[in-house]
C-alpha positions in Angstrom: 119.8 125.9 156.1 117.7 122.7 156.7 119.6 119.7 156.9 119.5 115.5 157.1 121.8 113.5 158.2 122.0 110.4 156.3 124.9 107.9 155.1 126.4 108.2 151.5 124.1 105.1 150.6 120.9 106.7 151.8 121.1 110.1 150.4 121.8 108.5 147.0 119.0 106.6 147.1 116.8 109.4 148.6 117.9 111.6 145.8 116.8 109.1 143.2 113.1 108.7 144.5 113.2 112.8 144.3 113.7 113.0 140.4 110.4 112.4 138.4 110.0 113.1 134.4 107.0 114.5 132.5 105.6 112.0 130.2 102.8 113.0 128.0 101.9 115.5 130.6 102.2 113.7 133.5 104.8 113.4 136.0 106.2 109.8 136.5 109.3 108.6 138.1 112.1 109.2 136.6 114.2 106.0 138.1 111.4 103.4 138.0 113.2 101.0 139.6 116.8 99.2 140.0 118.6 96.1 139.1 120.2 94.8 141.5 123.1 92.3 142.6 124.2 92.6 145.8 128.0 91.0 146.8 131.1 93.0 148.6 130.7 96.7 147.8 127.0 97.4 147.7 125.2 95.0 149.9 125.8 96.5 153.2 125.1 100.1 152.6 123.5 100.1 149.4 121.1 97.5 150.2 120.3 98.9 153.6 119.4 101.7 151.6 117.0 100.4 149.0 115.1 97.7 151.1 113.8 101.0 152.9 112.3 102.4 149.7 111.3 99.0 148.4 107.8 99.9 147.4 108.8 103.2 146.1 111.5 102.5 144.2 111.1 98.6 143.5 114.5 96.7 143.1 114.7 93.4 140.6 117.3 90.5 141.2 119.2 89.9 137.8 120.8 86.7 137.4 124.0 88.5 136.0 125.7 91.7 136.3 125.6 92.3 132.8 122.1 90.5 131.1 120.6 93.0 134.2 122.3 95.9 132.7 120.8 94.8 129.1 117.7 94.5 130.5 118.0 98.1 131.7 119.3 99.4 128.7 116.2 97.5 126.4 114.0 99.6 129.5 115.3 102.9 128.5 114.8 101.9 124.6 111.5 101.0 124.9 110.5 104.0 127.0 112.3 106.1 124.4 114.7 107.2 126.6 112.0 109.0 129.3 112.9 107.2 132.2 116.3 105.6 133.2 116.5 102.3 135.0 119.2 101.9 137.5 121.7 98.7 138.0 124.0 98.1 141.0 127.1 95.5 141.3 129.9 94.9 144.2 133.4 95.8 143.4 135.4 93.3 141.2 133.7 90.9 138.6 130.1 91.8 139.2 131.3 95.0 138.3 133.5 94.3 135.3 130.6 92.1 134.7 128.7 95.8 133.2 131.3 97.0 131.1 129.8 95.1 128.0 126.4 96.3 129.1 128.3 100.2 129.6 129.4 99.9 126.0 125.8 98.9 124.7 124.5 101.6 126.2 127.5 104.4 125.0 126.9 102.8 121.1 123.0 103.4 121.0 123.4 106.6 122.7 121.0 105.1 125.6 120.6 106.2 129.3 121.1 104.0 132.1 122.8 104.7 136.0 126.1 102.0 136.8 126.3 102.2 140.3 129.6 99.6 141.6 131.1 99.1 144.5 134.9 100.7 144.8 138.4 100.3 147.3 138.2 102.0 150.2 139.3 105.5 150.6 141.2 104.7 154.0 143.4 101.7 152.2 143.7 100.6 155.9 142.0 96.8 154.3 143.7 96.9 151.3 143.3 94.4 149.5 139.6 94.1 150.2 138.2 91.0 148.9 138.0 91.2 145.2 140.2 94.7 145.0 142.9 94.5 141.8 145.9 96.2 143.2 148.4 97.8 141.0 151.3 98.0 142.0 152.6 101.1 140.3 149.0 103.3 140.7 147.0 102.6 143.6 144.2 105.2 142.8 143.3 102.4 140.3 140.0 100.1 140.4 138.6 97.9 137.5 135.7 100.2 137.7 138.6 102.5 135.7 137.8 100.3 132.4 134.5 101.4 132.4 135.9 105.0 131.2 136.4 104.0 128.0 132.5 103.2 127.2 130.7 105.5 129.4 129.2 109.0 128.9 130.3 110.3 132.2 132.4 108.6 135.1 133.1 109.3 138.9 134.1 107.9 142.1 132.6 109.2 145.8 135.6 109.5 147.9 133.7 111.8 150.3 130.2 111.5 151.1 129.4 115.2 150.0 130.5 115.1 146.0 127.0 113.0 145.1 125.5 116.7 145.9 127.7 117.5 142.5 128.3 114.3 140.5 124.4 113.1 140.1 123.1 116.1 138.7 126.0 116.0 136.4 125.4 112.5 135.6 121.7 113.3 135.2 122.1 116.2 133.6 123.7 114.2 130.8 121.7 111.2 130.6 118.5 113.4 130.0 120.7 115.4 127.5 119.7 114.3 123.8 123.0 115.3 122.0 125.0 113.6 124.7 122.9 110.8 126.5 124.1 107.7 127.3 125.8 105.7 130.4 126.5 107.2 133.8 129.1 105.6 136.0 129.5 106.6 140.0 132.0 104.1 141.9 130.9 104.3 145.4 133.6 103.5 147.8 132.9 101.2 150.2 133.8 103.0 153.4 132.2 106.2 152.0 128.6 104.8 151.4 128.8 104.3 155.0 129.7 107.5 156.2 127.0 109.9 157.5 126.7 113.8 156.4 124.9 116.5 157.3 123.1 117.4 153.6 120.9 120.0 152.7 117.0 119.6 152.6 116.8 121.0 149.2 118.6 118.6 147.6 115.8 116.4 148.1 112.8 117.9 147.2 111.2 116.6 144.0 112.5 118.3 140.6 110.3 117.5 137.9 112.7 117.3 134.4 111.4 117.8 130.7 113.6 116.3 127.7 114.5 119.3 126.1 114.1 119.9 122.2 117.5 121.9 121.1 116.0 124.0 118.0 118.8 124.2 114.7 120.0 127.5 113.4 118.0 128.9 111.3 120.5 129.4 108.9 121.2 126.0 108.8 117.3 125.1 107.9 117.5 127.5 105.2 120.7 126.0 103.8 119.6 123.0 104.1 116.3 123.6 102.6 118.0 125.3 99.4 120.4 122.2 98.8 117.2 119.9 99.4 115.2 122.1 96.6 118.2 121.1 94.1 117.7 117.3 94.3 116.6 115.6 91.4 116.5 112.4 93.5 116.4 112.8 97.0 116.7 110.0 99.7 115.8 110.2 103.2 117.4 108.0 105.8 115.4 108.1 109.1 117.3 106.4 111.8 116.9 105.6 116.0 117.2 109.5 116.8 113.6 110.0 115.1 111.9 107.5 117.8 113.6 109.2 120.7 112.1 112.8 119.2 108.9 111.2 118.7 108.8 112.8 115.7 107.4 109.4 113.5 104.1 111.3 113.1 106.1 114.1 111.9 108.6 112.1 109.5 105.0 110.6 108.0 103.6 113.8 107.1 107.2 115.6 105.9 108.1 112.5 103.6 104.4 112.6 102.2 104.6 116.3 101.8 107.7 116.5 99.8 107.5 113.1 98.2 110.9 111.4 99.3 111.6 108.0 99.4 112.3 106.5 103.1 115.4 103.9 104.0 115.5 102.7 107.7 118.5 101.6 109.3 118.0 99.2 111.8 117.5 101.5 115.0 115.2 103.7 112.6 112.8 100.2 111.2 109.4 100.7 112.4 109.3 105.0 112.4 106.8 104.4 109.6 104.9 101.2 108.7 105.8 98.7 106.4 103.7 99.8 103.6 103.7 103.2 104.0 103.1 105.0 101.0 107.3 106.9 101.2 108.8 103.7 102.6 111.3 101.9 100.1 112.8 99.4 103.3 115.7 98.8 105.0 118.8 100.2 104.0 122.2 99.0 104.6 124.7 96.0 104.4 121.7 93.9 105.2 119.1 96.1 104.1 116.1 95.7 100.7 118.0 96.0 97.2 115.0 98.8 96.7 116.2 101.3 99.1 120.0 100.6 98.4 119.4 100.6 94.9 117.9 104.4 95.2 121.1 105.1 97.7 123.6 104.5 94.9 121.5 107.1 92.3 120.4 109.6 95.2 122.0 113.1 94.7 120.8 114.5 98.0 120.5 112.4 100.9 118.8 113.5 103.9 120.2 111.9 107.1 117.9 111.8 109.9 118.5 110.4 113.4 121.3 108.2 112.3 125.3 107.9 113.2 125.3 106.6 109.5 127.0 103.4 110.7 128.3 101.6 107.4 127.1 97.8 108.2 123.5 99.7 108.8 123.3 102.0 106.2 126.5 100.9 103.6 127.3 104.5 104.1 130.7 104.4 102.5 129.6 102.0 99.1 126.0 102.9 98.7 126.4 106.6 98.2 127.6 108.5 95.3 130.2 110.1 95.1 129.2 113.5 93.8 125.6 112.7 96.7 125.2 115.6 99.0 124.4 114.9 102.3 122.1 116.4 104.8 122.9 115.6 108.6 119.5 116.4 111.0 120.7 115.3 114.7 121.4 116.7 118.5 124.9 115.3 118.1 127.0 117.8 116.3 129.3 114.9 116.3 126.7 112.9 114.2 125.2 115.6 112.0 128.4 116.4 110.2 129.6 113.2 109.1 130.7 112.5 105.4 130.7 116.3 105.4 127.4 116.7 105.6 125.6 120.0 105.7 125.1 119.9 109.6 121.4 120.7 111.2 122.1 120.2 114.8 118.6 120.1 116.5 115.8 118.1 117.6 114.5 115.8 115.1 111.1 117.0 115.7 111.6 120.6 115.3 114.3 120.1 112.5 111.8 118.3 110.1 109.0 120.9 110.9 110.9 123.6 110.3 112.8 121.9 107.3 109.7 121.3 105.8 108.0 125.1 106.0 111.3 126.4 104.6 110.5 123.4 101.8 106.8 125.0 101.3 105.1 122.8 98.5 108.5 121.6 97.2 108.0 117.9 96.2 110.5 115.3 94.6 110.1 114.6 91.2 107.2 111.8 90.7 109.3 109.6 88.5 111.7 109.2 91.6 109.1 108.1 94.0 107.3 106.1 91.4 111.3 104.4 90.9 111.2 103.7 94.4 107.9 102.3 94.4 108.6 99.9 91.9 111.9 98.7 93.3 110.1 97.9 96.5 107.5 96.1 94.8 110.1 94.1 93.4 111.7 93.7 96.6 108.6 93.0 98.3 107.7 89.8 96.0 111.3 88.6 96.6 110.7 88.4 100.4 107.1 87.2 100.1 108.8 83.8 98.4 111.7 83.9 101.3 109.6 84.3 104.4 106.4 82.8 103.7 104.9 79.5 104.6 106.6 76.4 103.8 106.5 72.7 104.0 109.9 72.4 103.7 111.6 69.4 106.7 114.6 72.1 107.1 112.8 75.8 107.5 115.0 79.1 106.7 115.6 81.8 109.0 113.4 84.2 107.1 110.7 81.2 107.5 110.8 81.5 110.7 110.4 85.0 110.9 108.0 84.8 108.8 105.7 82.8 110.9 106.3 84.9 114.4 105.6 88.1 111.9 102.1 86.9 110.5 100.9 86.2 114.0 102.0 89.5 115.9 99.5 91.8 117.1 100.5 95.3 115.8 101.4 96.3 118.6 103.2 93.4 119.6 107.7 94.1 120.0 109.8 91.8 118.4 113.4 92.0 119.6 117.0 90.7 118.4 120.5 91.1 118.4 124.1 89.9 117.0 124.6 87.1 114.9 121.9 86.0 111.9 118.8 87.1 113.3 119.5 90.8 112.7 119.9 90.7 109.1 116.8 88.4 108.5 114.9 90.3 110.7 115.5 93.7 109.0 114.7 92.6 106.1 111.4 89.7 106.1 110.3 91.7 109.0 106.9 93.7 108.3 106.3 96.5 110.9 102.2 96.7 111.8 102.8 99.2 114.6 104.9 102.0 115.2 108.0 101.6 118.1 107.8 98.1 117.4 111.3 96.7 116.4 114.2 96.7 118.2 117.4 95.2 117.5 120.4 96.0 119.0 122.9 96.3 116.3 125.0 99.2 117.1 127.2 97.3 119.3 126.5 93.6 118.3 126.0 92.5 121.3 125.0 88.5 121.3 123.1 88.1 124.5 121.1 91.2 124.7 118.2 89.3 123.2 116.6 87.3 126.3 117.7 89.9 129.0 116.5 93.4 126.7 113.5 91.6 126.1 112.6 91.1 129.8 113.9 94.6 130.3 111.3 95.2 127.0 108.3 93.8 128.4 108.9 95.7 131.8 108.2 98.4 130.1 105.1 97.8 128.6 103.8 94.5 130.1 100.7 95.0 128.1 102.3 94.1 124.5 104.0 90.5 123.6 107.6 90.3 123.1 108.7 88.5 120.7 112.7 87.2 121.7 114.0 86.1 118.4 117.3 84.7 119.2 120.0 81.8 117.6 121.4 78.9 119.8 124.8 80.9 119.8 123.5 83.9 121.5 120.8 81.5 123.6 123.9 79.8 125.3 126.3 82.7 125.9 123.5 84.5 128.3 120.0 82.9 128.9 119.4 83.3 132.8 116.5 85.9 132.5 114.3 83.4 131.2 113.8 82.3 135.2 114.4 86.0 135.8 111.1 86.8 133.5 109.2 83.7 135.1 110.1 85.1 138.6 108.5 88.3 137.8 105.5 87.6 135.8 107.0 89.1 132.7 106.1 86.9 129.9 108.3 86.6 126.5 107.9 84.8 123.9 111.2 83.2 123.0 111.6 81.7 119.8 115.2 79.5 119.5 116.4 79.2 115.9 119.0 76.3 116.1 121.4 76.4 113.1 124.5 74.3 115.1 126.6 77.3 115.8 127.8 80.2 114.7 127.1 80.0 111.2 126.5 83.8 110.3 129.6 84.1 111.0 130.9 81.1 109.3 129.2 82.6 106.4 131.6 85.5 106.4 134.4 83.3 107.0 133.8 81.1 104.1 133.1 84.1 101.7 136.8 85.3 102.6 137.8 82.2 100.9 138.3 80.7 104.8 137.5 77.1 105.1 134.5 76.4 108.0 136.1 76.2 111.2 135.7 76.3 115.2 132.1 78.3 114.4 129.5 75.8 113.8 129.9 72.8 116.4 130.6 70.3 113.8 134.5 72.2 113.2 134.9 72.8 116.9 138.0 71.0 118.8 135.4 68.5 121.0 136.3 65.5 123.0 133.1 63.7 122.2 130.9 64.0 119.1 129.0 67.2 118.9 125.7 67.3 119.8 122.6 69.8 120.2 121.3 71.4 123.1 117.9 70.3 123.8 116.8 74.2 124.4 112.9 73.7 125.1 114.1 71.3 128.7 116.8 73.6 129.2 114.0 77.0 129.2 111.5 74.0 131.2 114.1 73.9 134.3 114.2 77.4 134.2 110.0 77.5 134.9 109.2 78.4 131.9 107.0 76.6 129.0 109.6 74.5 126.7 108.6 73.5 123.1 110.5 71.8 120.8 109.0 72.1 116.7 110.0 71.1 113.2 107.9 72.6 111.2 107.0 75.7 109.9 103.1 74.9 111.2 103.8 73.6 114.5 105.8 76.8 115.0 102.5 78.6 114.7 100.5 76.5 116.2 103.4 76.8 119.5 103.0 80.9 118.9 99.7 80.8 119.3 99.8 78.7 122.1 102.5 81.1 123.9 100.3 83.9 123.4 97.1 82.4 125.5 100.2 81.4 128.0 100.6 82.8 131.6 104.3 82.8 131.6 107.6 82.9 129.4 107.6 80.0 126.2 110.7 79.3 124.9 110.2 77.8 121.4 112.9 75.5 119.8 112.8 75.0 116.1 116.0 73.8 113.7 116.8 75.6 111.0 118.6 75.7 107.6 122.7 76.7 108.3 123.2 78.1 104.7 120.1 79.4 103.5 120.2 83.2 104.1 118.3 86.0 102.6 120.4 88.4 100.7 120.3 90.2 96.7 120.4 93.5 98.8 122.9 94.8 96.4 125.5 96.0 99.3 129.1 95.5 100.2 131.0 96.3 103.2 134.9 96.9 104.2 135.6 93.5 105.8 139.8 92.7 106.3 140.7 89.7 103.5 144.4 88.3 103.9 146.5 89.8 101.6 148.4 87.1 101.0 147.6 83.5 101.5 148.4 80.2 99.5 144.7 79.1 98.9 143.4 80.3 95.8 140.0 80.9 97.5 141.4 83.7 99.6 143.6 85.1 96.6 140.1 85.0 95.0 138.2 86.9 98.1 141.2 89.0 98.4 140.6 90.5 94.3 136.7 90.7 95.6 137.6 92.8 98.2 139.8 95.3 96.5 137.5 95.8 93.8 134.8 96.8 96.5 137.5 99.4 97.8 137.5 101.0 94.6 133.7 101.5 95.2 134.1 103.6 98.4 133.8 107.4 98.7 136.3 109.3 99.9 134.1 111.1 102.8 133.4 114.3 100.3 
């Protein structure tokens, strides 16, 4: 047998450059490049190794452990999970840094390679710089707290178990039904160590995403129960993008004549005004596709984990509604005791729809559905279109960016107000063209996933739509998007704080306090962050507007631009788009001496005598 001898370090990295991916018929690299901070753990073997491959496999400096893993994880999204970006960290913070990023990743079922530094096998050092000893387990890292929100986990203790562990970790990553974050602790001694390993191992392997096929007899079930609906609803969510399958969704909901709801991960599989498409569904989704969720007898779940703050899965239902579960998770595809298809969404809907033949939905329904989001429709035209007004909305705003996008153009959110307003005034042009990451609410994804975004497809603008909350809380790829030439377009809407969340507080009856900066404990008066000179010492273009027309006028200056613009524009703290008809399961004291609470608290158990019981 042919061998190389090569340290830990090297033949990880060797192995890496090996693995490529066929992408519409080509064969690209699978690991297109790596995110990298290097500190104690990873920069004197890991970095030896990946300053040799440089030009090969290119490595990026983040500015933080985890905005670097966002920005990976926004990669992977964007490239619909065909290629997996890789990000590094020493032992200690850098790597407890990721764990937010890790759980990101494990919520939206997304690929992306954790590589951290670990103790050393020996203990002879103990305790290296930034080890955590305890004292009763000394097997223990921090990089153990990553098993809690990671797909699969391991730690190199000898040089020769990466010739196991990353296929296994890659094996999974690539694997539809179970794909998301891959963890390997390399301890430090070990990526130092040489070892003789085979040739084969790396020799390039090209891999293919495979499409899992359902049981036929679950088609043919499902296509019976679906041939009994009087008023069927179809809810298309993120799993449909990664099966490619929006041509196919198109074609199946026009065959059969079903209304369409998107969740957020599934907004953009079909165009706004696509013939099927009733809007968002969901807590903050259109009152025209919730209002068809309530009277829907047969709902066809496609590509979702049927979240209830996306998709009001426990309120909006029926409770006699059938469901229908199409997804590669068996996990996912029989929730609420749904009639399971576990199988590619691509295949599923093909083969669902065959079984269908000329089967259609009643016309009444889809006429219903058409009308609702008519109505809808008008409602958001007076929300989100232009104004004059000194203090704009949020759905102004969104408005504005919306109206000047290309169609192929990404706009791109997370946490706090901006999802809610987004799903609902935003107007897809372009398929693949939203993205909001919403599954694990994670305020500071914005800025980084949209570098990560615009890495992977540097020839569309990215549109960063992010509040002043999540702007201060992680904003350091701004100068790492101006260092690399990747240009966003950041637009800042300033409300003073937290004040989606101060909306929930205040609708439990909660007087405002310690979310928007004015009820915060502060030692001098409150004040605003200037965020357009903040953005400007990070080398970017800083704007600061008022109005709903300057804001357009700075867009379309940001488009003609040759780097990042960060856009800074006030907006209204109360006024928020809503009359979705929807209600969610949020915890109201159940006892409390202010009669607003008392009041929330009746609210609240009303709405619990609206949810299902699962059946």
């Amino acid at each position: 047998m042919t061998t190389v001898r090569l340290t830990m370090a090297q033949a990880l990295v060797r192995w890496l450059t090996a693995q490529r991916i066929e992408i519409d018929g080509k064969a690209e690299p699978l690991f297109p490049g790596v995110f990298a901070i290097f500190g104690h753990g990873n920069v004197t073997c890991l970095s030896e190794a990946l300053e040799a491959v440089k030009d090969e496999l290119p490595t990026w400096r983040g500015q933080n452990e985890q905005s670097m893993a966002l920005a990976a994880i926004a990669y992977a999204k964007a490239r619909r999970r065909r290629q997996i970006m890789v990000a590094t960290s020493s032992i200690g913070p850098g790597a407890t840094n990721m764990v937010t990023a890790a759980a990101v990743a494990h919520t939206n079922r997304l690929p992306v390679l954790l590589l951290s530094g670990d103790y050393y096998v020996t203990r002879f050092p103990d305790p290296v710089l930034q080890q955590v000893e305890h004292f009763g387990d000394p097997t223990l890292s921090v990089n153990d707290s990553f098993k809690a929100v990671v797909r699969y986990w391991d730690r190199i203790t000898r040089p020769e178990q990466i010739l196991q562990s990353l296929p296994q970790a890659l094996g999974l990553m690539l694997d539809p039904a179970d794909c998301g974050p891959a963890f390997v602790g390399m301890c430090q001694d070990v990526q130092a160590e040489a070892f003789d390993y085979p040739a084969r191992f790396f020799e390039p392997v090209l891999h293919r995403i495979p499409r899992p096929r359902p049981d036929e007899r679950q088609i043919a079930d499902a296509a019976a129960l679906l041939k009994t609906a009087q008023k069927p609803l179809l809810i298309v969510g993120g799993g449909v993008r990664y099966s490619e399958a929006e041509a196919l969704l198109d074609r199946f909901a026009t065959r059969h004549a079903i209304p369409v709801g998107e969740t957020l991960n599934g907004k953009s599989t079909l165009l706004h005004d696509h013939a099927m498409n009733v809007g968002p569904i969901g807590i903050m989704g259109a009152s025209s596709a919730n209002d068809l969720a309530a009277e829907a007898d047969v709902i066809l779940a496609v590509g979702t984990r049927l979240q209830d703050f996306t998709t009001g899965s426990w309120t909006l239902f029926a409770d006699d509604a059938r469901l229908i579960g199409i997804n590669t998770a068996r996990f996912d595809a029989r929730k609420h005791m749904a009639l399971p298809v576990v199988g590619d969404a691509k295949v599923a809907l093909a083969e669902l729809s065959a079984a269908l033949g000329d089967w259609q939905a009643p016309q009444g329904w889809i006429a219903q559905g058409r009308r609702l989001y008519a109505q809808w429709n008008a409602y958001i035209d007076g929300r989100s279109g232009p104004t004059n007004a000194e203090l704009p909305t949020y759905a102004q705003v969104v408005g504005a960016v919306n109206r000047l996008a290309g169609p192929r153009d990404l706009a791109l959110t997370a946490a706090g107000g901006m999802p809610g307003e987004l799903e609902m005034n935003w107007r897809a042009k372009g398929i693949a063209t939203f993205d909001c990451e919403f599954g694990y609410s994670c305020m500071g994804y914005e800025i980084a996933g949209g570098w990560g975004a615009k890495m992977a497809d540097p020839s569309r603008e990215v549109f960063v739509m992010v509040g002043d909350g999540s702007y201060l809380m992680m904003n350091s790829d701004i100068y790492s998007s101006v260092l690399t030439g990747m240009k966003l377009i950041v637009v800042v809407a300033d409300n003073g704080g937290f004040l989606v969340i101060d909306r929930l507080q205040r609708a439990k009856g909660i007087p405002s306090f310690n979310n928007s900066i004015e009820t915060c404990r502060t030692a001098v008066p409150p004040f605003r962050v200037d965020f357009a000179k903040h953005a400007e010492a990070m080398g970017a273009i800083g704007v600061r507007v008022k109005s709903i027309g300057d804001l357009e006028a700075a867009i379309q200056d940001a488009m003609k631009a040759d780097r990042t613009t960060v856009i800074h524009i006030d907006v209204h703290p109360t006024d928020w788009t809503g009359e979705n008809h929807s209600w969610w399961e949020c915890g109201t004291p159940e006892i409390s001496s202010r009669a607003t609470v008392q009041a929330a608290r009746a609210e609240h158990d009303a709405g619990k005598r609206r949810q299902r019981l699962g059946v």
